[in-house]
N, C-alpha and C positions, 0 to 999 in steps of 0.2 A: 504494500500500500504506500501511497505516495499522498501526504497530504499538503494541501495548498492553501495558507492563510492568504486571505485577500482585505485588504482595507479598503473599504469602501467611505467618501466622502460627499452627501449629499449637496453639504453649504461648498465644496469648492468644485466639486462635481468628477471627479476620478477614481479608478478602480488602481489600485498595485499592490505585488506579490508584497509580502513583508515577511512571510517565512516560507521553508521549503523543508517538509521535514519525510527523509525517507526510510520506510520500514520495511524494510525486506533482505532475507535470512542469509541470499547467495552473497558472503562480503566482495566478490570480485564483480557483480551489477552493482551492488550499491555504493562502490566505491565509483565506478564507472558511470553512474549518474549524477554523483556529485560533482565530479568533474565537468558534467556537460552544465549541471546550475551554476557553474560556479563561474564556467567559461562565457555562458550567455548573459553572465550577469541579471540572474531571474529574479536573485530578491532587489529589491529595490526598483524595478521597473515599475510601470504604469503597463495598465492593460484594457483591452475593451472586454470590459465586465457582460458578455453575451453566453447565449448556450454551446456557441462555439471554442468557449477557450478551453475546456478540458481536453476539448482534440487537439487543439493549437500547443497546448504545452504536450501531451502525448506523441505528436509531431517531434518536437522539439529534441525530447529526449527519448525516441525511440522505444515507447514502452507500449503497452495495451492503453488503451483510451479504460479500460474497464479497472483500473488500479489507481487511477487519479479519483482523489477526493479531495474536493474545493469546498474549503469554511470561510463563508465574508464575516467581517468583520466590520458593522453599521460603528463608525470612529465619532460622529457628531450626536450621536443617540447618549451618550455618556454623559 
């Protein structure tokens, strides 16, 4: 499983990663994806907050679309 913190900001109006947090057992994939978040620079980007971005990061890092799980994070609710 691969989850995906997203901060969402209604008052400035943007979606970005803020964590990347990956759980899975084979250490030579998950070393191997860390790599690729770390190279794309994933935390800290901005994103389009659509139903398309768990493909778009499964893309990215060459995984199943069916092991990405995305939690937003409403940041102006607080």
């Amino acid at each position: 499983m691969i989850e995906v913190l997203i901060d969402h900001s209604y008052e400035d109006d943007y979606f970005m990663i803020s964590a990347v947090s990956i759980q899975i057992k084979d250490e030579f994939e998950k070393e191997r994806i860390e790599k690729l978040v770390e190279k794309n620079n994933m935390v800290g980007s901005l994103v389009n907050g659509d139903r398309g971005l768990a493909l778009r990061i499964a893309d990215e890092l060459k995984v199943p679309v069916s092991i990405i799980n995305i939690e937003t994070n409403e940041i102006d609710l607080m």
